[in-house]
Each structure stands twice: as structure tokens, then as C-alpha cells.
N, C-alpha and C positions, 0 to 999 in steps of 0.2 A: 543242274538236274543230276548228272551223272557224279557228279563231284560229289554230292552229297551222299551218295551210297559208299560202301565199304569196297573193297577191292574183289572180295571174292563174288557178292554178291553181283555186282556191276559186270562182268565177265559171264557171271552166268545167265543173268538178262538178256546178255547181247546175243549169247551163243543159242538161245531160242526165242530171239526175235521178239521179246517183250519190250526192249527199249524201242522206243519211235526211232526215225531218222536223224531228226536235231540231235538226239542226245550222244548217238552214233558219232556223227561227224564230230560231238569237242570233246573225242578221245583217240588216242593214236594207241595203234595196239604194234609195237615192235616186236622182230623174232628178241629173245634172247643173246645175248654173248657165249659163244663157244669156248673155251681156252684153246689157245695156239701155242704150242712150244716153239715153234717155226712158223715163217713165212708162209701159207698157201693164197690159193684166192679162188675165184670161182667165174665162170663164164656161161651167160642163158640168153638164150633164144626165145620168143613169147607170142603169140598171136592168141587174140579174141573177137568172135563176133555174136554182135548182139542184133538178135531179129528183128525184123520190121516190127513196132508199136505205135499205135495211134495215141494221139497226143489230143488232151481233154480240149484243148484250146483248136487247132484247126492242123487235117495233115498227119503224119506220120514221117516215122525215118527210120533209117538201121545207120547201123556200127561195125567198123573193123579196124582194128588194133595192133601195129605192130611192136614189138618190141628187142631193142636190146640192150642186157646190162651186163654188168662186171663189178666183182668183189675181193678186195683183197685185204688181210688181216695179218698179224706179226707180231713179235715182241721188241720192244724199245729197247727195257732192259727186263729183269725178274718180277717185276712188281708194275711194269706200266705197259698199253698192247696200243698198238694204232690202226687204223682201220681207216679203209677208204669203199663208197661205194658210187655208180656212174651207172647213168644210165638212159638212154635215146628213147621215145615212143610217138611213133605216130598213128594218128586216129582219124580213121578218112569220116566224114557223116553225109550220107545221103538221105535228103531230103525230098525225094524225086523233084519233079518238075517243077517249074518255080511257077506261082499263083497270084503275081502282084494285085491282080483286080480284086481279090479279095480281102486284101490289106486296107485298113481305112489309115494305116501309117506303116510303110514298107520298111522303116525302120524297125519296128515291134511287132511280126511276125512271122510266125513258122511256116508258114503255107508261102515264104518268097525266099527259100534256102538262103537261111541268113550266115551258116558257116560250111566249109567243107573239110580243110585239111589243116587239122592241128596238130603243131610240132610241140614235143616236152623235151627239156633237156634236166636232168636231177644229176646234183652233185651233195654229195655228203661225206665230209673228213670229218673222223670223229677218234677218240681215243677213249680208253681208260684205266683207273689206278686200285691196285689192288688195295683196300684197306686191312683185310686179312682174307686168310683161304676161302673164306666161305662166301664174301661182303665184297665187292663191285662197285666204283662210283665209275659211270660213262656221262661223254658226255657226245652230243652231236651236233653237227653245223647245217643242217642241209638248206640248200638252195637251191633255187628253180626258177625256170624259165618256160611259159608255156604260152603259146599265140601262135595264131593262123597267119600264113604264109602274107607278108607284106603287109605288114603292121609295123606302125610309127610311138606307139605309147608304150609306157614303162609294162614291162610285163614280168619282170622279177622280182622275186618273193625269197626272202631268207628268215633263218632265225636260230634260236640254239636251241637242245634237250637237253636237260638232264637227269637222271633217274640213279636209281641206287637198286642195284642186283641182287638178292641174297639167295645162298644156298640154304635152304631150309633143312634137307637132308638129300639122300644124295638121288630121291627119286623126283625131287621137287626143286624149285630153280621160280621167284618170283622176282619181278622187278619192278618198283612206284618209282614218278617221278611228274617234271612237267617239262609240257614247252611252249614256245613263245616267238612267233613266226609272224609276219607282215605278210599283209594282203595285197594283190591290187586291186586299188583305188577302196580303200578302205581304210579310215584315220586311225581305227584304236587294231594294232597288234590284238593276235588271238591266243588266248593264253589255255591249255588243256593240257590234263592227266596225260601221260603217257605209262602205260602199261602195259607188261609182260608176262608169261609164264609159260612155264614148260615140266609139266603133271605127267610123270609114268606112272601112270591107272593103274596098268599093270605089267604084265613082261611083254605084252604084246601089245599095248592101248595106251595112245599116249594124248593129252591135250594140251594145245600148245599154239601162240597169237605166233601170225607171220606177217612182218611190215614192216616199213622203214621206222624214220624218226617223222614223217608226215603224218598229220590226221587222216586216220581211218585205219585200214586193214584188216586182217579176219582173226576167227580164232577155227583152228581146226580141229577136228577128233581123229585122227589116225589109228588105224589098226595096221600090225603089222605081224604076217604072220610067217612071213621069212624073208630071208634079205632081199628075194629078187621081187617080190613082191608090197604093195602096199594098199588100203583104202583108204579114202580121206574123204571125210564129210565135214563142209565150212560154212562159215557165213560171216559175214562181212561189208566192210561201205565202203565206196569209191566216192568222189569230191575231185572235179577237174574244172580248174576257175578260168579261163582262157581270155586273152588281148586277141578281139578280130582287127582283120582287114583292115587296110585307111582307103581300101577303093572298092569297099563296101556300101549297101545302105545306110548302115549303123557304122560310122570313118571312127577307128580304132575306139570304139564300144566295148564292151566285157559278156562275157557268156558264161555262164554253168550247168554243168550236167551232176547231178548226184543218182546214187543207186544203191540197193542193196543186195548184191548174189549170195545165191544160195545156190553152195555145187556139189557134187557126188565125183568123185575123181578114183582115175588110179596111179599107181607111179611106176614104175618098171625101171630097175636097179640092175643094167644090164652088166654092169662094172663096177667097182669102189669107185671110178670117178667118173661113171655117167648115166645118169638119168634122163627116162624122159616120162615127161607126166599127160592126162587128158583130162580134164573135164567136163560138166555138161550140167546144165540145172536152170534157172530162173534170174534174171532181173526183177527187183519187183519194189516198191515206192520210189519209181526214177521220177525225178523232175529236171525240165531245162528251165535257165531264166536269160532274158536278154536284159542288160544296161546299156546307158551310156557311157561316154568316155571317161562320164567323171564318177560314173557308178552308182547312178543313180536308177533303180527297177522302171523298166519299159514295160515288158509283161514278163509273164511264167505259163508255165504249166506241168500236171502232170502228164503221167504218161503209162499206158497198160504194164501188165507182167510183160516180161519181152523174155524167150527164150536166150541161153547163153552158152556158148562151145570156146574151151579156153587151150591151148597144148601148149607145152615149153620144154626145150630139153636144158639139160645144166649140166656143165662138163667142167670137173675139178682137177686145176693143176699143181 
């Protein structure tokens, strides 16, 4: 679907919410590569909660997020930069009270809190070679780990990116490319666009995707109308495929949660090297699905708009 559109055109879809969700998740939208003369790296702090939403199937539940990551970037030598990025989140989900009698299979429903506390661990080393000043080939490894506490099944996922950078000029900075990542308990690897850009509108308006080398991410619209200040308006997909419990209903079964936020932020630029940001806006086409172990759909559902409050500070050494 999205593959068939042009690059510029597909971006602009997504950043008012014309493209559905499917089409969303098989594309990874990465920040851009900065140039590093030196060594630095970067240090954030993250939490998210997402409101109570009644869920079309039976029950409701909320969300909270925490997060921490770490980034660090360098030069090899003149012509090649390496880059490393890491990062921990967990996500409690409450489910309120569990409703077994209502289950006509307590394994396939929401109403007998089928997950609670999932742990993510992301790892991505990645490099790239300057082909000339303007032209960028990157590439990236990321791998992942993500399953609720006391789980016995494979729950790691790898694979590589590669895209090709260009400076267009020197207000514009786009990047195409693909990747190709393993699922759990899914036979055929997922293969998607990975794209980037980073658009100074103008001296003070910039538009610009922020995300790993994973499927999803956002694009955002930033105004900025002096250093200590910023606005930021986004939208974007989340995709978390998760290994539960083995002393569980469902003994190490698979879960997903998708979403799409829509947020209104600000950023406060209290120093060159520290930020901290807020935002606040909507969830909205979220679904959860429960599998088996071997990944086969139990049930799904969707789930209301659910309100969303996000804060992270980011401290650069």
C-alpha cells in the first residue's frame, strides 16, 4: 500500500492521518543522521500514560510507560561515523479486576487481565559511509527483546536497515531506504520502507520524522521561535508485539497493542545540553490482539480514543 506511493506523497498522508493504521505500521519513519566531528551521545528519561479505554470486545484498561534510553555517535575515521543506540521500557497495563466468568475461554479474553508488566530491552549498532558530502549510506541492526515478566518462549526479534541519506540542499536532508526484521512467532520476516526527512519550512518551522530503525514513529512539525523555546505537533504509530507469562492463562502466548498518537507538545531548552519536553493529545485506532504460543489469533479488539500525557528530559554529553 504505502510502497506504492512516492516518498513525498506517503509522508504527507501519514502526517494528517489519511493513511489507515496497516499502512502506518510497514513503514519506519527514522530521525535523520546528524554529522559528528567528535564523539557525543545523549541520555533521556520517558514516561507515558495512556487513559482508561473501553475496549469493543469486553472491559477496558489503561497504560503507563516508563522509559530509559541512551545514544551515542562518532567518527571511525573522515568518511565513516558509528553509532550506538539502547534503551529499557516498561509498561505496566491494568486491566482492572479480573472477570473470569465472563470468559467462555480465559485464555482469549480481556475481561480476565490477560497481561500486566512488559519489559522491552532495544539494542541498535549501526554505522555509516559517506559516499560524498551530501549522500549518506547507513546502515542498522536493531534488536529486541520484549515479554512480560516470566516467560519461557523466544521473544527476540532482529534485523537490519538500510537507507541512503541525501542532502538535497542545505535546508532539506531526505532519506529512503528498507528493512527487514523477524517477528515472534511469525514465518516470513517483515520487510518495509524506512524513511526520513528533516524540512526547514523556514527559519523557524521545521518538519522532521523521529524514530529508530523499528517500524512506526512519528513525523513532527516544530516551530521554534527561540532557543529556549519550542512547539511541536506530531502523529505517529506505536506497534508492541509481546511474549506473556508461562504461568499465565494463555502459557507464553503473544500479545499486541497498536496505536496511533496525536500530540501537541512543548520543549524547554533550559541549556545546549538539556531538555526537557511535555506532551498531551489522543490515542486513537488502538487495537490489542491476544495469540498463542505459536501465533496463532485468539481474539482482538479495538479500543476508544484514550487520552495521552508523555514528558522526557534529555541530557547531552
Amino acid at each position: 500500500m504505502i510502497r506504492r506511493l512516492g516518498p513525498g506523497l506517503a509522508l504527507a498522508l501519514l502526517a494528517t492521518g489519511i493513511l489507515p493504521p496497516p499502512a502506518l505500521g510497514q513503514v519506519a519513519l527514522p530521525s535523520t543522521e546528524r554529522s559528528a566531528p567528535e564523539w557525543d551521545s545523549d541520555f533521556a528519561v520517558a514516561g507515558q500514560y495512556q487513559k482508561g479505554a473501553s475496549l469493543d470486545a469486553e472491559g477496558s484498561f489503561e497504560s503507563m510507560q516508563y522509559q530509559a534510553a541512551a545514544w551515542a555517535e562518532g567518527p571511525l575515521t573522515e568518511t565513516i561515523q558509528l553509532n550506538f543506540e539502547a534503551s529499557y521500557t516498561y509498561t505496566d497495563y491494568d486491566f482492572g479486576p479480573a472477570s473470569p466468568g465472563s470468559c467462555g475461554n480465559p485464555a482469549a479474553c480481556f475481561a480476565n487481565n490477560p497481561w500486566q508488566g512488559i519489559n522491552r530491552l532495544d539494542l541498535s549498532p549501526g554505522a555509516s559511509l559517506a559516499i560524498t558530502p551530501a549522500i549518506k549510506l547507513r546502515l542498522s541492526f536493531p534488536i529486541r527483546w520484549n515479554a512480560e515478566g516470566n516467560s519461557e518462549g523466544n521473544a527476540i526479534t532482529g534485523g537490519i536497515v538500510t537507507q541512503l541519506q541525501w542532502q538535497i540542499s542545505p535546508r532539506l536532508v531526505v532519506g529512503l531506504g528498507v528493512g527487514v526484521v523477524s517477528q515472534i512467532e511469525e514465518e516470513d520476516t517483515r520487510v518495509y520502507p524506512a524513511i526520513s526527512l528533516d524540512w526547514k519550512m523556514a527559519s523557524n518551522l521545521r518538519l522532521r520524522t523521529r524514530g529508530g530503525p523499528y517500524q512506526g514513529g512519528e513525523i513532527a512539525l516544530i516551530w521554534s521561535p527561540s532557543d529556549f523555546f519550542q512547539g511541536i505537533l506530531s502523529a505517529g504509530y506505536e506497534r508492541q508485539r509481546f511474549r506473556l507469562a508461562n504461568s499465565g492463562l494463555n502459557p507464553d502466548g503473544i500479545a499486541e497493542a497498536t496505536s496511533v498518537p496525536l500530540l501537541v507538545g512543548l520543549e524547554f531548552g533550559f541549556t545546549s545540553r538539556l531538555k526537557i519536553v511535555a506532551e498531551g493529545g489522543m490515542a486513537v485506532s488502538g487495537e490489542l490482539r491476544i495469540e498463542d504460543h505459536r501465533g496463532l489469533l485468539l481474539t482482538s479488539s479495538a479500543y476508544d480514543s484514550a487520552g495521552l500525557l508523555r514528558g522526557y528530559f534529555r541530557y547531552t554529553f
